[in-house]
BARO-647717 format. One line per field, with one value per residue: residue in three letters; residue number from 1; x, y, z of N, C-alpha, C in turn. Coordinates in steps of 0.2 Angstrom, whole numbers, m for minus. Layout:
N
residu	ala, ...
num	NUM, ...
nc1	X, ...
nc2	Y, ...
nc3	Z, ...
cac1	X, ...
cac2	Y, ...
cac3	Z, ...
cc1	X, ...
cc2	Y, ...
cc3	Z, ...
END
This chain:
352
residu	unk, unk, unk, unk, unk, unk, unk, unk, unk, unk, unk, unk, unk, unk, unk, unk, unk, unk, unk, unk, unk, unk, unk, unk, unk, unk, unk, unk, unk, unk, unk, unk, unk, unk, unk, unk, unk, unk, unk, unk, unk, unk, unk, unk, unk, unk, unk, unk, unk, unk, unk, unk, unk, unk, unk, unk, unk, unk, unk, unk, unk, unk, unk, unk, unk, unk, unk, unk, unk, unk, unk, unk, unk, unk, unk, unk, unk, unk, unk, unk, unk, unk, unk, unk, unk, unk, unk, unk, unk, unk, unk, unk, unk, unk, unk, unk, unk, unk, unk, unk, unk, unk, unk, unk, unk, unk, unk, unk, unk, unk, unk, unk, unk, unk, unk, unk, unk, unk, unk, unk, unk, unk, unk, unk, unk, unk, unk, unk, unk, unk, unk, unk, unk, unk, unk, unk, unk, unk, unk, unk, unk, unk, unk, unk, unk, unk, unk, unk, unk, unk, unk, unk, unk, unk, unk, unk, unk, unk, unk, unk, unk, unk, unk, unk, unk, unk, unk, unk, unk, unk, unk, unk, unk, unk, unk, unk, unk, unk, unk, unk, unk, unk, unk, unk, unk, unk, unk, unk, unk, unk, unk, unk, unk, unk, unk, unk, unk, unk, unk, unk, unk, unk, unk, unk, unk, unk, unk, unk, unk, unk, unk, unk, unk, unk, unk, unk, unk, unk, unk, unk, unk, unk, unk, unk, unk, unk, unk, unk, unk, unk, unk, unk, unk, unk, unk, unk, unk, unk, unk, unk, unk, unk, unk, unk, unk, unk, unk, unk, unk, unk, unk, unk, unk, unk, unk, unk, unk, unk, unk, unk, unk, unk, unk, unk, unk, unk, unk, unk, unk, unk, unk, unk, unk, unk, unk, unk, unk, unk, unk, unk, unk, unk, unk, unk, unk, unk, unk, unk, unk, unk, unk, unk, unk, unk, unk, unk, unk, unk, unk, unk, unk, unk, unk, unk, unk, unk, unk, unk, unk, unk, unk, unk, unk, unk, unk, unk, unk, unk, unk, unk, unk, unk, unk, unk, unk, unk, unk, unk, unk, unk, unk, unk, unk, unk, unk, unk, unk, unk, unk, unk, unk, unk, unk, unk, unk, unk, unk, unk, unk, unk, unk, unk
num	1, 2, 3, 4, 5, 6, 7, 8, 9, 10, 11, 12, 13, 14, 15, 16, 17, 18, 19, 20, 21, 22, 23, 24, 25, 26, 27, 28, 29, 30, 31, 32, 33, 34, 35, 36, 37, 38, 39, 40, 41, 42, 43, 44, 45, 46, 47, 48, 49, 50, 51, 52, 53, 54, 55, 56, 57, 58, 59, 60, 61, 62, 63, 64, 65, 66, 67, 68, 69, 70, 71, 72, 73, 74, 75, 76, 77, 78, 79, 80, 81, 82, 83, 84, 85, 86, 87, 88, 89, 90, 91, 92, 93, 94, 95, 96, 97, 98, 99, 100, 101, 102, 103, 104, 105, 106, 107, 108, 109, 110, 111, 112, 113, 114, 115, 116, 117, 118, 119, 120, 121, 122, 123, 124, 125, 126, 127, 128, 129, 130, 131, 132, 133, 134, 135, 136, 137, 138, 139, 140, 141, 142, 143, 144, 145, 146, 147, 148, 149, 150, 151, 152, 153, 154, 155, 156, 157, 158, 159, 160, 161, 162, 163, 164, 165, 166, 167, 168, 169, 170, 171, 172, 173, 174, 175, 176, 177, 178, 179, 180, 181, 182, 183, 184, 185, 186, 187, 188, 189, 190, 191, 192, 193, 194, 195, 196, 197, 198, 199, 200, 201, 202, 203, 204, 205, 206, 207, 208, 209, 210, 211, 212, 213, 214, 215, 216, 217, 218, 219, 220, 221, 222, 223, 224, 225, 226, 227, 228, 229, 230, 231, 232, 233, 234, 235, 236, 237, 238, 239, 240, 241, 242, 243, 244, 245, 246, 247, 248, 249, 250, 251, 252, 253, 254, 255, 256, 257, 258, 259, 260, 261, 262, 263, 264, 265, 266, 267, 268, 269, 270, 271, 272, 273, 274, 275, 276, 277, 278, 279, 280, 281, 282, 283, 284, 285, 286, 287, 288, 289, 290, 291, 292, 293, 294, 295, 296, 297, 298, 299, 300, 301, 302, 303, 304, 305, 306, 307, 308, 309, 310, 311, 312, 313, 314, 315, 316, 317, 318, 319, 320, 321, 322, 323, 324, 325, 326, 327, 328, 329, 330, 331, 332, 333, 334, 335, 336, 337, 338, 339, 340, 341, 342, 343, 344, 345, 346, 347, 348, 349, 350, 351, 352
nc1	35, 47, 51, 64, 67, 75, 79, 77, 69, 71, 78, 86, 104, 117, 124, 122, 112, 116, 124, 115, 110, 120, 122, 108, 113, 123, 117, 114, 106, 94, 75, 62, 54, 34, 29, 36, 36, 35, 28, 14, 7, m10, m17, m24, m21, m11, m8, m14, m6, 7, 5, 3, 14, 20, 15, 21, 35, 45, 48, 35, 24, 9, 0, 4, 0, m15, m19, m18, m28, m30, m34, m35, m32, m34, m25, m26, m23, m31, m27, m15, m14, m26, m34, m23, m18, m29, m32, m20, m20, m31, m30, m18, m27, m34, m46, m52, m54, m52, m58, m51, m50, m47, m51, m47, m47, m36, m37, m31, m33, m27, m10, 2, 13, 19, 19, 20, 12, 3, m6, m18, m30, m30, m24, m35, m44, m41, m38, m52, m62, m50, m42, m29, m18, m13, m10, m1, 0, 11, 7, 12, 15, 25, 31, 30, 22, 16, 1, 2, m8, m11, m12, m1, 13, 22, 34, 42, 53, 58, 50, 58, 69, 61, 56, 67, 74, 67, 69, 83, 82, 78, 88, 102, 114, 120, 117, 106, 107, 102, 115, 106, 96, 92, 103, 98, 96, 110, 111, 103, 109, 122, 122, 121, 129, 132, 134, 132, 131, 131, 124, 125, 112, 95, 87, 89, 106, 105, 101, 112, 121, 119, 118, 133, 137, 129, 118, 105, 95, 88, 85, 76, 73, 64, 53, 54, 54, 66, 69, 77, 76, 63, 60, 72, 68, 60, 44, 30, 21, 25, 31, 23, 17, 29, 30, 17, 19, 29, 25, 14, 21, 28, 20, 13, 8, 9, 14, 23, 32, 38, 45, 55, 66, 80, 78, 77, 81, 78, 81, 76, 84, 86, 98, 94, 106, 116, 115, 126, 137, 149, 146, 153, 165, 161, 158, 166, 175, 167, 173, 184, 184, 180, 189, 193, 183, 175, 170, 162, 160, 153, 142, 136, 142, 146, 144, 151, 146, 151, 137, 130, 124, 126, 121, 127, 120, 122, 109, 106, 102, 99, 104, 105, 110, 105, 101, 105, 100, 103, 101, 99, 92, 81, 81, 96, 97, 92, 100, 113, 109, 108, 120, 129, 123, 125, 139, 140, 136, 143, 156, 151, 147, 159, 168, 171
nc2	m40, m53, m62, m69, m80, m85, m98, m93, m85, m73, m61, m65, m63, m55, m62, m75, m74, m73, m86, m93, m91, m94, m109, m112, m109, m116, m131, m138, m145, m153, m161, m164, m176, m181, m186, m180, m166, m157, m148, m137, m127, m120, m105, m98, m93, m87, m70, m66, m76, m68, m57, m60, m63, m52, m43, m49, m43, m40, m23, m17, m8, m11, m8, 6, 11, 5, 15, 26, 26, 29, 38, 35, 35, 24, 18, 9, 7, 0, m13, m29, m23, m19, m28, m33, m21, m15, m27, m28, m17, m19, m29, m21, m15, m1, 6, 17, 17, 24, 18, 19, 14, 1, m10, m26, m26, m27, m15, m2, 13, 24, 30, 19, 23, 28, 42, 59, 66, 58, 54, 64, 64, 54, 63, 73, 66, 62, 76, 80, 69, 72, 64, 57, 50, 47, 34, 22, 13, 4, m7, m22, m19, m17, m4, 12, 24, 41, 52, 67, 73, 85, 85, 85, 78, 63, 62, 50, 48, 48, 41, 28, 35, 40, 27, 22, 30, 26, 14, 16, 22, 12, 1, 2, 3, m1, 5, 3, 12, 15, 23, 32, 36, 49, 59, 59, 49, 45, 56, 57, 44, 45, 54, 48, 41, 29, 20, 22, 14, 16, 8, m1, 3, m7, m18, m33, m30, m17, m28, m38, m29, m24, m36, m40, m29, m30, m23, m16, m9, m4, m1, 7, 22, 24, 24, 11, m3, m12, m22, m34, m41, m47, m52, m51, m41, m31, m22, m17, m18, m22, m10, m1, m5, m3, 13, 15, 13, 20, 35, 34, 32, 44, 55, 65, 75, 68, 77, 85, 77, 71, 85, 86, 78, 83, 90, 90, 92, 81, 79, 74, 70, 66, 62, 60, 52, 51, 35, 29, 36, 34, 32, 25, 33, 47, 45, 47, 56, 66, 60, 65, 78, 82, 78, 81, 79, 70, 55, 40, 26, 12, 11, 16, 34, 42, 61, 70, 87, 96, 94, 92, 81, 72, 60, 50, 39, 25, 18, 2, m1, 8, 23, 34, 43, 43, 55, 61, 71, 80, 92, 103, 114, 115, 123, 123, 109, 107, 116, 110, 97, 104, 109, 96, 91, 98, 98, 85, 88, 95, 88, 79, 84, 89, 78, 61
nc3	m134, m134, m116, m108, m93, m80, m71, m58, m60, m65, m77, m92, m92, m104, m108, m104, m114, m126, m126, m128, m141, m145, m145, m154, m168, m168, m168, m157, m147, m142, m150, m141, m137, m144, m131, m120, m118, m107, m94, m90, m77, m72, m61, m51, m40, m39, m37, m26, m18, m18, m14, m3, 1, 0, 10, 21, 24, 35, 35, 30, 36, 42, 51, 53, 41, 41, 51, 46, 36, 22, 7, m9, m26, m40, m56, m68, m81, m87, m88, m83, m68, m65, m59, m47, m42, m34, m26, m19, m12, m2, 6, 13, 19, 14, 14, 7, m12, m27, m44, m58, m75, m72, m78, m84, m98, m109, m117, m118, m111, m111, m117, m110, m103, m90, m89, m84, m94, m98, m88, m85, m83, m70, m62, m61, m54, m44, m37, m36, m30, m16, m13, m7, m13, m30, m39, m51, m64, m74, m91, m86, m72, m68, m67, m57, m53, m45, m41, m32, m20, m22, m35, m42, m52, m42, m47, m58, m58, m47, m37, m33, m28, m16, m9, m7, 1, 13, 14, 19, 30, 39, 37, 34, 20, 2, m14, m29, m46, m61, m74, m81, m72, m61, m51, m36, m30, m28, m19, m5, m3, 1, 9, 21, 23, 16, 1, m14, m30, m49, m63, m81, m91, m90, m84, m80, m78, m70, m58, m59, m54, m41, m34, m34, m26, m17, m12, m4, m9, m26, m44, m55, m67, m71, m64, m58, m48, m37, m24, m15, m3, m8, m21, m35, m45, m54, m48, m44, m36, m23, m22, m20, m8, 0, m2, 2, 17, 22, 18, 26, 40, 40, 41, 35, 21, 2, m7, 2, 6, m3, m9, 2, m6, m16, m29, m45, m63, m77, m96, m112, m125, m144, m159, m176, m185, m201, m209, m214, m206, m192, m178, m168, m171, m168, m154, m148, m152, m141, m132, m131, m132, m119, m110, m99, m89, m77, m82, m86, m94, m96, m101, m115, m116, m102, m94, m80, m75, m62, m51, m60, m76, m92, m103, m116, m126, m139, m150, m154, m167, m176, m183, m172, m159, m141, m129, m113, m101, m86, m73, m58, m64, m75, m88, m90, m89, m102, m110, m108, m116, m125, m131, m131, m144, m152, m153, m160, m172, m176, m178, m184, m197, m201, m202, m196
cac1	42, 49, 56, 67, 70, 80, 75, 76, 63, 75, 78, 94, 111, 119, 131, 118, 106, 123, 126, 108, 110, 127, 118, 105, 116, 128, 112, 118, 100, 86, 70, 59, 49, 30, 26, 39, 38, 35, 21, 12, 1, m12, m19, m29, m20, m2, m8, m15, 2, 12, 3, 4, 22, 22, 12, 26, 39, 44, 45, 28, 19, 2, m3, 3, m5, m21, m22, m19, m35, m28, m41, m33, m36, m28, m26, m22, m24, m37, m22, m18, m13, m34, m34, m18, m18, m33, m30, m16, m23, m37, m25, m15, m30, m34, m54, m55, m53, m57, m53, m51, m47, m43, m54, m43, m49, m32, m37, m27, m37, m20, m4, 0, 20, 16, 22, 15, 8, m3, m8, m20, m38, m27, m23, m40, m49, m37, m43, m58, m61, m49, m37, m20, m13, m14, m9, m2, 7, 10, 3, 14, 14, 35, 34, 25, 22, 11, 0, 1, m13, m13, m13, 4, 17, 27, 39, 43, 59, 56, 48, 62, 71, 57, 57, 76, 74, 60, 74, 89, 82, 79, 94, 108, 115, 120, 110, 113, 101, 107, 115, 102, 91, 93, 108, 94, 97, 117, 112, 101, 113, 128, 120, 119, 134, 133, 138, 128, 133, 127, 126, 121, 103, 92, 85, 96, 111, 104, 100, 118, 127, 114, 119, 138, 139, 125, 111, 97, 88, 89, 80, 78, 73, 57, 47, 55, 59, 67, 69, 79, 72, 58, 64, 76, 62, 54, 40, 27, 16, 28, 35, 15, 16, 34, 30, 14, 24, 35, 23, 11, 26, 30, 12, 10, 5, 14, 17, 28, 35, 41, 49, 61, 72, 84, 75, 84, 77, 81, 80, 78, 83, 90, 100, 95, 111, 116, 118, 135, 139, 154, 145, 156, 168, 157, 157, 176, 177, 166, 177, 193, 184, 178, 194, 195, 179, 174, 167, 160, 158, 152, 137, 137, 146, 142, 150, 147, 150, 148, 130, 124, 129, 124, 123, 126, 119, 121, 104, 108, 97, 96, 110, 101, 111, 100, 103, 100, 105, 100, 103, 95, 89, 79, 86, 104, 98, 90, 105, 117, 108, 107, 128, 131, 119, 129, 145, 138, 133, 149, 160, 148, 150, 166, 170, 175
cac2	m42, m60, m58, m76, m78, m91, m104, m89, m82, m66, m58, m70, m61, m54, m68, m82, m75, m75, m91, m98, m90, m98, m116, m112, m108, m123, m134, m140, m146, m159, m159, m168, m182, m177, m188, m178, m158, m153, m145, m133, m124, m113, m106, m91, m89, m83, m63, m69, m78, m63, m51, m62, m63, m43, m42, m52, m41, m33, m15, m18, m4, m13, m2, 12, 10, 6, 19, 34, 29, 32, 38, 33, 34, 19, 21, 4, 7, m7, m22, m33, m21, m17, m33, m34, m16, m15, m31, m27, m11, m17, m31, m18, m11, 2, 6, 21, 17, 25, 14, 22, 10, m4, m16, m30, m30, m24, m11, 1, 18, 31, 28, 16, 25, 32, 50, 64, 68, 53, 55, 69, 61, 54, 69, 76, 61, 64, 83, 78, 64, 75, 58, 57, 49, 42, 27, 22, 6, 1, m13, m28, m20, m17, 5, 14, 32, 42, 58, 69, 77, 92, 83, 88, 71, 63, 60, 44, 48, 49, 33, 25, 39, 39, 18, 18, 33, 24, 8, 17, 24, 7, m2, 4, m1, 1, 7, 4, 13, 13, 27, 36, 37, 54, 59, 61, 42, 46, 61, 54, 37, 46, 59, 44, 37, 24, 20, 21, 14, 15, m2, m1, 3, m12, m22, m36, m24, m16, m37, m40, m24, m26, m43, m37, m23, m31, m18, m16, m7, m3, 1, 11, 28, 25, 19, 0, m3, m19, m25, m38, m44, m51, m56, m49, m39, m22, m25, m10, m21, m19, m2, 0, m7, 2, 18, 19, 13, 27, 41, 31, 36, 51, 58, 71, 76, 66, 82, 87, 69, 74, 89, 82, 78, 87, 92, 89, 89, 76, 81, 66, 70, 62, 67, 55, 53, 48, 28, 29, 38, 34, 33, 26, 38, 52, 47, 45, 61, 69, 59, 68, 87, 83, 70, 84, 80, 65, 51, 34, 24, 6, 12, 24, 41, 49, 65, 73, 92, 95, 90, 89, 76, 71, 52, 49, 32, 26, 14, m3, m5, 14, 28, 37, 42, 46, 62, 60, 76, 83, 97, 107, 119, 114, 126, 121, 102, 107, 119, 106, 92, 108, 111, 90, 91, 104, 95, 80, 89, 99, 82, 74, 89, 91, 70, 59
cac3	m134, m131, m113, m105, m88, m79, m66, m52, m62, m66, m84, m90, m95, m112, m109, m106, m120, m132, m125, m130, m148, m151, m146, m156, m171, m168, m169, m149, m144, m146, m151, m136, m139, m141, m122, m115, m119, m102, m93, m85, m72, m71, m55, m50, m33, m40, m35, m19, m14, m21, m12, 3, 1, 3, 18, 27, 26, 40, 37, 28, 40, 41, 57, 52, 34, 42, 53, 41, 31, 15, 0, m16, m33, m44, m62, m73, m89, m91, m90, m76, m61, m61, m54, m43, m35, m29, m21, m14, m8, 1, 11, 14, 25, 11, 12, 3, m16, m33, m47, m64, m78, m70, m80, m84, m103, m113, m121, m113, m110, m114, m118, m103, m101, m83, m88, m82, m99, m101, m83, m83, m78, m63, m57, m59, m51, m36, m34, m38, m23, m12, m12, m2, m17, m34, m40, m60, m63, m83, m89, m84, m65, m64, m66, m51, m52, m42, m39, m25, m16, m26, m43, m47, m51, m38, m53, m59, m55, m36, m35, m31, m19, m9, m3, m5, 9, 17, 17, 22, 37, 44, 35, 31, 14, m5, m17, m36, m52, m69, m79, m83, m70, m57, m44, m32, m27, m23, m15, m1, 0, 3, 15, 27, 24, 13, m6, m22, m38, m55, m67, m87, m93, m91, m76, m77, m78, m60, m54, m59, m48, m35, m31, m34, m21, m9, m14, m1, m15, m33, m48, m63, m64, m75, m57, m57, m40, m36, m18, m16, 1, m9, m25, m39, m51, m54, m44, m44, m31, m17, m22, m17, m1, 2, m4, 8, 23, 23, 16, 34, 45, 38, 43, 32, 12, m3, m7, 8, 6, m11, m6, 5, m9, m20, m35, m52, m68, m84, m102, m115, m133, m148, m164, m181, m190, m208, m209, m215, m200, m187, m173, m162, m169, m163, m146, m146, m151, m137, m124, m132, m131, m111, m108, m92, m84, m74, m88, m84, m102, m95, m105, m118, m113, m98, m92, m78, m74, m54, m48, m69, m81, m99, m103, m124, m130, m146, m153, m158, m170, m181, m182, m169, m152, m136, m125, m106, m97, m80, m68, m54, m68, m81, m94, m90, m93, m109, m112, m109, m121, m134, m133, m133, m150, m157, m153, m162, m177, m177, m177, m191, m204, m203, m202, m188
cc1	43, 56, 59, 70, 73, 76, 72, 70, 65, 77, 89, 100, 113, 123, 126, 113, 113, 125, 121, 110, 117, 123, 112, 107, 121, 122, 113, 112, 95, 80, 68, 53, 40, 26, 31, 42, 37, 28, 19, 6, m2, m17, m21, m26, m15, 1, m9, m7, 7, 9, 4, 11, 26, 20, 17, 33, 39, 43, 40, 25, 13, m1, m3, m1, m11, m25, m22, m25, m34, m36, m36, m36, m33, m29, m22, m20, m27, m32, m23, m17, m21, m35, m28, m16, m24, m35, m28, m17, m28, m34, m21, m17, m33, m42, m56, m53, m56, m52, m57, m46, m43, m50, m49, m45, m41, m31, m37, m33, m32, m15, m2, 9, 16, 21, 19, 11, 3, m8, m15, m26, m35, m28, m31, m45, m47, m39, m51, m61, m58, m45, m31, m17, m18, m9, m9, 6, 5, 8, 5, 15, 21, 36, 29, 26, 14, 10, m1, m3, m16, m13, m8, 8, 22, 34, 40, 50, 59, 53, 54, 67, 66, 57, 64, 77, 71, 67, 78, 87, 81, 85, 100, 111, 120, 116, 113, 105, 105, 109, 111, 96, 97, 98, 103, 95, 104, 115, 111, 105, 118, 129, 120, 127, 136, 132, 132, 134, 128, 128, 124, 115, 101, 93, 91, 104, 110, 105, 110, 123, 123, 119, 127, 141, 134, 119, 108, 91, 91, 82, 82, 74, 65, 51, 48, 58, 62, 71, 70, 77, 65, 59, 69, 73, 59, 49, 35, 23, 20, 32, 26, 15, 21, 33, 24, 16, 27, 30, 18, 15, 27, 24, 10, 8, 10, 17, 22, 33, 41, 46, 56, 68, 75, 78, 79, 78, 80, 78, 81, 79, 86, 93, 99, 101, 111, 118, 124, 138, 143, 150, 151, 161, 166, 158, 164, 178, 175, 170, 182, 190, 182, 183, 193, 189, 177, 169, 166, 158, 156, 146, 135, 144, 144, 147, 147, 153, 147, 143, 126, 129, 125, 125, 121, 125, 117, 113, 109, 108, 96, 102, 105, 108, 107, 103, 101, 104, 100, 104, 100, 91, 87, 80, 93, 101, 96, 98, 112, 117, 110, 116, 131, 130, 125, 135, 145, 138, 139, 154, 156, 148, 157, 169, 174, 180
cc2	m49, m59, m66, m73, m84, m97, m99, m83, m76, m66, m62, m62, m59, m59, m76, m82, m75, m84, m97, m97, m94, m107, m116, m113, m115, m131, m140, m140, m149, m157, m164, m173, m179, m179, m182, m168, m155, m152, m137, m131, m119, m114, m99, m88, m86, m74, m64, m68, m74, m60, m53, m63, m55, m41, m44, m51, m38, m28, m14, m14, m6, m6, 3, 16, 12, 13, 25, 34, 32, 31, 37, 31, 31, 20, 14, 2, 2, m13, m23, m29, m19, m24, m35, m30, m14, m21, m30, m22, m12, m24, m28, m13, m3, 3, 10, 22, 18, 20, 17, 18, 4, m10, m20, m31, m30, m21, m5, 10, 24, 29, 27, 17, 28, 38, 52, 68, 64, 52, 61, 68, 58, 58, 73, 73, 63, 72, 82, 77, 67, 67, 61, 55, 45, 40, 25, 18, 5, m6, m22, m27, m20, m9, 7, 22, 35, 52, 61, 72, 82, 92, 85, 79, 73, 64, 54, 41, 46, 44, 28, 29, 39, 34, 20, 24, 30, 17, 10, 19, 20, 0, m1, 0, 3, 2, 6, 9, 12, 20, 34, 40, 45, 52, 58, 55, 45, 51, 58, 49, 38, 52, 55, 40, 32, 24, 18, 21, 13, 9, 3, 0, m5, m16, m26, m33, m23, m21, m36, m35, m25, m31, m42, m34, m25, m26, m19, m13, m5, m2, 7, 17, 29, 22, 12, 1, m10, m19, m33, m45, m51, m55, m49, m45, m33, m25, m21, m11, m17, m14, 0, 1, m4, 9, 21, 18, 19, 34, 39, 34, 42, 57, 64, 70, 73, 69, 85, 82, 72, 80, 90, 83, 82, 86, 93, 90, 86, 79, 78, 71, 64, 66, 59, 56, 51, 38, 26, 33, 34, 35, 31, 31, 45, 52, 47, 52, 66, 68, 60, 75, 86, 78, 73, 83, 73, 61, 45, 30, 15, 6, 16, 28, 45, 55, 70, 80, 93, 90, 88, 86, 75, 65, 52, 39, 29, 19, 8, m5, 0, 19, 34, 36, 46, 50, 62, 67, 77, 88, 99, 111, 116, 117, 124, 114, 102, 112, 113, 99, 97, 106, 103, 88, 94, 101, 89, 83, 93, 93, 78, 78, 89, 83, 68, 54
cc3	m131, m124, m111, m100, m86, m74, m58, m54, m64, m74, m86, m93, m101, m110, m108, m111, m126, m133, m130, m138, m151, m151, m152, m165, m173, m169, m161, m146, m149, m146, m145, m140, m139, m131, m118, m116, m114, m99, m90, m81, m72, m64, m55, m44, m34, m35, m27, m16, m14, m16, m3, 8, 4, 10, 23, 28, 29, 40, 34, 36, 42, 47, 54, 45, 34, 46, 50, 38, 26, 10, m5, m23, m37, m53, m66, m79, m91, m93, m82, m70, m59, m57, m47, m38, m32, m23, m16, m8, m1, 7, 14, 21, 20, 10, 7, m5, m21, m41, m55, m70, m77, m71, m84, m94, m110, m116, m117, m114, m113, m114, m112, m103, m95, m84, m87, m87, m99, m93, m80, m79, m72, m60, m55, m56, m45, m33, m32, m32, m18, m9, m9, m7, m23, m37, m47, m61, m72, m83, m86, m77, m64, m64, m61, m53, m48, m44, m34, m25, m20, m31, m46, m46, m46, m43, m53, m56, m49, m34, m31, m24, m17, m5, m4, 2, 16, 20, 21, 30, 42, 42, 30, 24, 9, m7, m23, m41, m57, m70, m79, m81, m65, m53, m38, m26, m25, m18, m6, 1, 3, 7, 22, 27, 22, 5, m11, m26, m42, m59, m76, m87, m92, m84, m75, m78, m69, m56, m51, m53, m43, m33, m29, m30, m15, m8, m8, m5, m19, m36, m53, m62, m66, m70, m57, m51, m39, m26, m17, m8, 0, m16, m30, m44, m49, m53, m42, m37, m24, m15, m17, m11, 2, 5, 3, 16, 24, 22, 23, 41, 45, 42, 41, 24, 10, m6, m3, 9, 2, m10, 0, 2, m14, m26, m43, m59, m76, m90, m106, m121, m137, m156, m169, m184, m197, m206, m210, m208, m194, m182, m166, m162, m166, m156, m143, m146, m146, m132, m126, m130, m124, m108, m102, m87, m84, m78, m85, m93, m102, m99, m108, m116, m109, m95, m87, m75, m65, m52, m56, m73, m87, m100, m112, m125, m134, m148, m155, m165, m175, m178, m177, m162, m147, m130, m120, m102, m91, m75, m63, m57, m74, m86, m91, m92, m100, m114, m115, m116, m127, m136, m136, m142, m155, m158, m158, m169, m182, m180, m185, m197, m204, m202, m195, m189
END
């Protein structure tokens, strides 16, 4: 995918890539001369300096990092984090490392989503070894998930409550994620007193309410962490360095870390439609049968019943709406995604 970022190195806006697309259109730009196309740099220290840049945050625990003597097992899927977290790791103070796939070659060893499906050789490395944690960043290094002790996942989910507990505890704040990602994040932020908001799906969506509400962390649910201290970007490196700070203080298993927080669990589906299909009128019709319960529609249709809610989002691109539910019980999130199905299916037989 073709990504553009701006001068601040951040992912631009639907309003400055609309912007770009209407100039482009309008034919509102020159061609450069060939002396004068510009240039560039290459340099071998970028991860270095990056890495250097992390180490010099302050709540960066170095001590307490070093002294736990973490064993860890990193898992890269053979892209660039085999070169970048064992880096980091061993600045970090990190001696004891097993590194599984992390030859930089591209050719990615398993489906490189850090779900706990594609994860399994992680897990049995970390029993294996008798590791404190492992370690599994996709392959551009912006999603972090881990495994704990006992080979079971932290959740991907959980990546993110975890530092944004590790931050609050020493700075109080906002918190923003997207839509889509777990309550687990309000739960935590507004147990302490301080306000979580939700933005749109998509990184620059969170950048944008971050910036907006004064974030001291953010991120998406899928292990993007952004930490606005260091720069504006899912940044899996410094989730790294975070994540062992806090699980350093803590002083016990990743697993008892883990445990800490509220427990929820998310249910993804989707329902294919006919092409001729009303989509928006579907979703116009679910926010008349639930007018009475608390809707948010900044993005898609989300609805939520007490502590569980359901997020309806229609595809841009294919008659396809995506189903995000969650609750405390995983049969109630799947129950919930069944009833929404049904509702959909019900409204598109009978016309919308």
């Amino acid at each position: 995918a073709l990504k553009l970022l701006n001068y601040k190195g951040e992912f631009i806006s639907a309003d400055a890539g609309l912007e770009i697309m209407k100039m482009v259109e309008e034919d509102r730009f020159n061609f450069a001369e060939v002396g004068k196309l510009g240039s560039y740099k290459m340099s071998l220290s970028y991860i270095d300096w990056h890495i250097e840049q992390i180490l010099n945050i302050p709540i960066i625990d170095l001590h307490a990092i070093r002294k736990r003597k973490f064993n860890i097992v990193v898992d890269a899927v053979n892209s660039s984090g085999g070169i970048a977290v064992p880096l980091l790791l061993k600045a970090l103070g990190v001696e004891d490392i097993t590194e599984i796939n992390c030859e930089a070659t591209g050719e990615f060893a398993h489906d490189p989503e850090p779900l706990p499906e594609n994860l399994n050789t992680l897990a049995s490395e970390v029993t294996k070894v008798g590791a404190d944690l492992g370690i599994v960043v996709d392959p551009d290094v912006d999603r972090l998930a881990m495994i704990c002790e006992d080979g079971n996942p932290f959740g991907e989910e959980y990546t993110l409550v975890a530092i944004a507990d590790y931050i609050l505890s020493l700075k109080k704040g906002n918190t923003v994620s997207n839509l889509s990602s777990t309550r687990a994040l309000r739960d935590i932020t507004e147990a302490i007193g301080c306000q979580y908001y939700e933005s749109a799906v998509g990184e620059v969506n969170v950048v944008e309410k971050m910036k907006e509400v004064d974030a001291v962390i953010g991120g998406e649910g899928n292990g993007g962490v952004i930490y606005p201290d260091l720069h504006y970007g899912r940044d899996a490196l410094v989730g790294i360095a975070l994540f062992l700070s806090s699980l350093a203080r803590y002083g016990k298993a990743s697993s008892m870390l883990r445990a800490k927080y509220p427990s929820y669990h998310i249910s993804k589906n989707k329902i294919q439609l006919e092409p001729e299909m009303d989509v928006d009128g579907l979703l116009e019709q679910i926010l008349d049968k639930y007018k009475k319960q608390p809707i948010k529609t900044i993005d898609g249709v989300k609805i939520e019943f007490d502590n569980d809610w359901v997020l309806l989002r229609k595809s841009n691109t294919e008659p396809i709406i995506r189903i995000y539910s969650e609750s405390s019980s995983e049969t109630t999130a799947n129950n919930i995604a069944k009833q929404i199905i049904a509702d959909l299916k019900f409204f598109a037989k009978n016309g919308n």
